[in-house]
C-alpha positions as CSV (number, residue, x, y, z in Angstrom):
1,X,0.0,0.0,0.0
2,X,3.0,2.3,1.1
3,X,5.1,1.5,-2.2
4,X,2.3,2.3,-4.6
5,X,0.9,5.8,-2.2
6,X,4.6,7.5,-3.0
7,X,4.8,7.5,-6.7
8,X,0.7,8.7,-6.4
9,X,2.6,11.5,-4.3
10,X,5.3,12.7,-6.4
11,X,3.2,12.6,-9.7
12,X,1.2,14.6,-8.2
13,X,3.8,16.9,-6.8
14,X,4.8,17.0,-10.6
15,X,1.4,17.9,-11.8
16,X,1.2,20.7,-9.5
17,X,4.6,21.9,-10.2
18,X,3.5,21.9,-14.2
19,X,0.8,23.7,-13.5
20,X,2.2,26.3,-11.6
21,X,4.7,27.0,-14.7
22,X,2.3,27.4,-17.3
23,X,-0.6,28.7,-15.3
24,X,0.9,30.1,-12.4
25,X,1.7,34.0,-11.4
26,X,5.5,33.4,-12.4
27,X,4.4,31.3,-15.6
28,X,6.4,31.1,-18.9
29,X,3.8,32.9,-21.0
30,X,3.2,35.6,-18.1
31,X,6.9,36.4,-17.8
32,X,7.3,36.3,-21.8
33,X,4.1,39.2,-22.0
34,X,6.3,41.6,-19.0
35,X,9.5,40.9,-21.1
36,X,7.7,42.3,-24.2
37,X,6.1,45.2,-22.1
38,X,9.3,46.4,-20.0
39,X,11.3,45.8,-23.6
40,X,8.6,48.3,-24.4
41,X,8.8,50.5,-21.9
42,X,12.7,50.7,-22.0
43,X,12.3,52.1,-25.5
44,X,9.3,54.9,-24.9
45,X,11.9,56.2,-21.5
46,X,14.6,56.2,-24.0
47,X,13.0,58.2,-26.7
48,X,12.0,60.5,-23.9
49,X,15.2,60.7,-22.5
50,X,16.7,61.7,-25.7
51,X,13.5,64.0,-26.2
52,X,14.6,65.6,-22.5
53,X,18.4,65.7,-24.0
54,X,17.3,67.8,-26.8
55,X,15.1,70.1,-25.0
56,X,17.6,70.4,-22.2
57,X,20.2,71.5,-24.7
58,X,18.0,73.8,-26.5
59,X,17.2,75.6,-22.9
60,X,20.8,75.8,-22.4
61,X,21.4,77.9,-25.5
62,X,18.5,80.0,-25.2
63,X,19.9,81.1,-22.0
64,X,23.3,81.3,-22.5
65,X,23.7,83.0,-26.2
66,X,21.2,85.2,-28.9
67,X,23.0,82.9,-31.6
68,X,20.0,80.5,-31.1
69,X,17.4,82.9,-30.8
70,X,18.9,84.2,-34.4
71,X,18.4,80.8,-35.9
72,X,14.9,80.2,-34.5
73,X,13.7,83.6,-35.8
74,X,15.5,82.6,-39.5
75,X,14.6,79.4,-39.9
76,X,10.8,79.3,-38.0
77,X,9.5,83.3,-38.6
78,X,11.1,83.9,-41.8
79,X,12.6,86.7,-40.2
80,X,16.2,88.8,-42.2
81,X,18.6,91.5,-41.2
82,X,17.9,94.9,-42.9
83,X,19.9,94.8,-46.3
84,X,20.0,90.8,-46.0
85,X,18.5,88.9,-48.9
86,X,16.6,85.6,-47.9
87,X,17.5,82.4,-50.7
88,X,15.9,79.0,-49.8
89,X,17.6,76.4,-51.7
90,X,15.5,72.5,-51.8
91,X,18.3,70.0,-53.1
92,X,16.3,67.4,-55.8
């Protein structure tokens, strides 16, 4: 009775240990799906880190020179010196 209740025992042991892997809170599939979403994730922070880079940078020559002020008035507002002539030039 004994030798035939511990193989009963560990198969079931087995069984629950299965289950738990494909089915459980730290299954296979589940830790696949937060693999893909921090994989995700890591790339939207990234773009907005380099997004913060940018902007960080920009700030920094806004308050530190007129030189980008100049280029932001040229290139976004059109805007020339007096006696400067304005020639766009669009490579084919």
């Amino acid at each position: 009775m004994v030798s035939r209740l511990v193989p009963v025992v560990l198969l079931a042991l087995l069984a629950a240990l299965h289950a738990q892997l494909w089915l459980g809170r730290g299954s296979i599939p589940r830790v696949q799906e937060m693999q893909r979403q921090l994989a995700t994730q890591t790339a939207a922070n990234d773009q907005a880190r380099q997004a913060n880079e940018r902007l960080n940078s920009e700030v920094h020559d806004l308050k530190e020179g007129l030189d980008m002020v100049e280029e932001k008035a040229r290139s976004e507002l059109g805007m020339v010196k007096p006696n400067e002539v304005y020639v766009q030039y669009t490579p084919r």
